[in-house]
SEVEX-531299 format. One record per residue (C-alpha): residue number from 0; z, y, x. Coordinates in Angstrom, 1 decimal, always signed. Example, Ala and Ser with C-alpha at 12.3 -4.5 7.8 and 13.67 -1.06 7.14 Angstrom:
+-----+--------+--------+--------+
! pos !     zz !     yy !     xx !
+-----+--------+--------+--------+
!   0 !   +7.8 !   -4.5 !  +12.3 !
!   1 !   +7.1 !   -1.1 !  +13.7 !
+-----+--------+--------+--------+
This chain:
+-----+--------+--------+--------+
! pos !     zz !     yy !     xx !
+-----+--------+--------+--------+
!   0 !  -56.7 !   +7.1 !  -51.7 !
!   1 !  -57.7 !   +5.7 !  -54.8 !
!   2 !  -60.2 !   +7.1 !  -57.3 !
!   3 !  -60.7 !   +6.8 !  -61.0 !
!   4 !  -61.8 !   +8.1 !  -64.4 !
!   5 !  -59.0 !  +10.0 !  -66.4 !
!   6 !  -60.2 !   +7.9 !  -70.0 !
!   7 !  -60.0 !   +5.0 !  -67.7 !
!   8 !  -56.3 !   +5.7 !  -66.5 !
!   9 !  -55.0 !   +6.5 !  -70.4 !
!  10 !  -56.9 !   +2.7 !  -71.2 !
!  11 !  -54.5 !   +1.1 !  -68.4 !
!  12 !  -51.4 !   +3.2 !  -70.3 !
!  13 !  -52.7 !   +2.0 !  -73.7 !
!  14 !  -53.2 !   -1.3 !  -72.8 !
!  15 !  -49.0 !   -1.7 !  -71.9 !
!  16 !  -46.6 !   -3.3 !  -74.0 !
!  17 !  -43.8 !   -1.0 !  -75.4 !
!  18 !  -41.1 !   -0.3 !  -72.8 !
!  19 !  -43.0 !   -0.1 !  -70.3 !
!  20 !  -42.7 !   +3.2 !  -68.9 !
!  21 !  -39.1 !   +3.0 !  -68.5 !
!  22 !  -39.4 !   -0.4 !  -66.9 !
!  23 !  -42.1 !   +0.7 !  -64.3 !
!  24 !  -39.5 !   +3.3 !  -63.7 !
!  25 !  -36.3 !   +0.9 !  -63.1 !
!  26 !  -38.9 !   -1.4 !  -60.7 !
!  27 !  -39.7 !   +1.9 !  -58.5 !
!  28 !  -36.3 !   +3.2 !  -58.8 !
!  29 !  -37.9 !   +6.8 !  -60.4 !
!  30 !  -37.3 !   +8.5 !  -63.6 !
!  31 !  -39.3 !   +7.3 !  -66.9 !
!  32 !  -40.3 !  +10.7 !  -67.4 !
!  33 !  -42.2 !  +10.5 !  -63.8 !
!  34 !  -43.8 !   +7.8 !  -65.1 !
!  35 !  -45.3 !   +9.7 !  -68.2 !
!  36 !  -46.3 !  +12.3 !  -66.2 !
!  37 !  -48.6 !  +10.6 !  -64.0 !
!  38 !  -50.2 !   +9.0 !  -67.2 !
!  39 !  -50.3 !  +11.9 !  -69.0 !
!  40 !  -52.0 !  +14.1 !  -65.7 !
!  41 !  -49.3 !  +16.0 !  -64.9 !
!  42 !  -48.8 !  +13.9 !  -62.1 !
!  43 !  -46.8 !  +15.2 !  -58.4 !
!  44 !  -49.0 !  +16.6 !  -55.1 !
!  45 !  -50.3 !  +13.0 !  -54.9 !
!  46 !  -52.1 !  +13.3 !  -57.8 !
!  47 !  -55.5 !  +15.5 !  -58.1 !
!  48 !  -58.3 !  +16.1 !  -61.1 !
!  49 !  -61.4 !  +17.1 !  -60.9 !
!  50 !  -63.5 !  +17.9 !  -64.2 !
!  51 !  -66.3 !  +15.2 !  -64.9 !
!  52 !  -67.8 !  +12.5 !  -67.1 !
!  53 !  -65.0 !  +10.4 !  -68.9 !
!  54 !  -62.3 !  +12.6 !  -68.9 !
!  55 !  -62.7 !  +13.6 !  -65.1 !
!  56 !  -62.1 !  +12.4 !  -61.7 !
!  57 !  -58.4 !  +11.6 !  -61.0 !
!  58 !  -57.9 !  +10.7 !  -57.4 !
!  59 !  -54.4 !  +10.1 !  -55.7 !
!  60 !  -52.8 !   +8.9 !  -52.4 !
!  61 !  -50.0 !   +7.4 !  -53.7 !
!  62 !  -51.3 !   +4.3 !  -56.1 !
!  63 !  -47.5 !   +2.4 !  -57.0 !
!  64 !  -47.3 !   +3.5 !  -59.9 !
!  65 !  -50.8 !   +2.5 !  -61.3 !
!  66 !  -50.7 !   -0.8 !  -58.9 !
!  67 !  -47.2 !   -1.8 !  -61.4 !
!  68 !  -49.1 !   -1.0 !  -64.4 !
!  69 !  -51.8 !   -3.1 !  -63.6 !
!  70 !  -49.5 !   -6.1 !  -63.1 !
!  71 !  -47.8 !   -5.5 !  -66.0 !
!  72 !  -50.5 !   -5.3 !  -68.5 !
!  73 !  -52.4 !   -8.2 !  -66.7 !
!  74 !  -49.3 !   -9.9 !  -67.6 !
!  75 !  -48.9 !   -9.0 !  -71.1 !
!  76 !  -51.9 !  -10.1 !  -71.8 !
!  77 !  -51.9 !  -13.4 !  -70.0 !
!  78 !  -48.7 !  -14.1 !  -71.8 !
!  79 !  -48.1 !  -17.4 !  -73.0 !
+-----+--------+--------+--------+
């Protein structure tokens, strides 16, 4: 389960290059609008909110699509 702040989950979807949505989606073989969804906290039955400092709690079991996101601002920003 993995556990984070809902300002801190729109700073990992601001801090992507453009595309990205639609190329997490084509890496995890889902649909780009998925992808929004779960950035936007509309996520599935994975996905929970509870209200709270910084935007409130948002805790889910299923972390793939935040794991990919990671990467692939980590790697925008460590491009050469």
């Amino acid at each position: 389960m993995v556990r984070t702040t809902f300002n801190r989950l729109r700073s990992v979807k601001d801090s992507l290059p453009h595309g990205s949505m639609d190329a997490i989606a084509a890496e995890l073989n889902i649909s780009g609008d998925e992808v929004r969804a779960f950035f936007n906290g509309q996520g599935t039955a994975d996905y929970h909110i509870e209200p709270g400092l910084e935007g409130g709690i948002v805790e889910f079991s299923n972390s793939r699509i935040l794991e990919v996101a990671l990467r692939r601002a980590w790697e925008a920003q460590n491009a050469l």
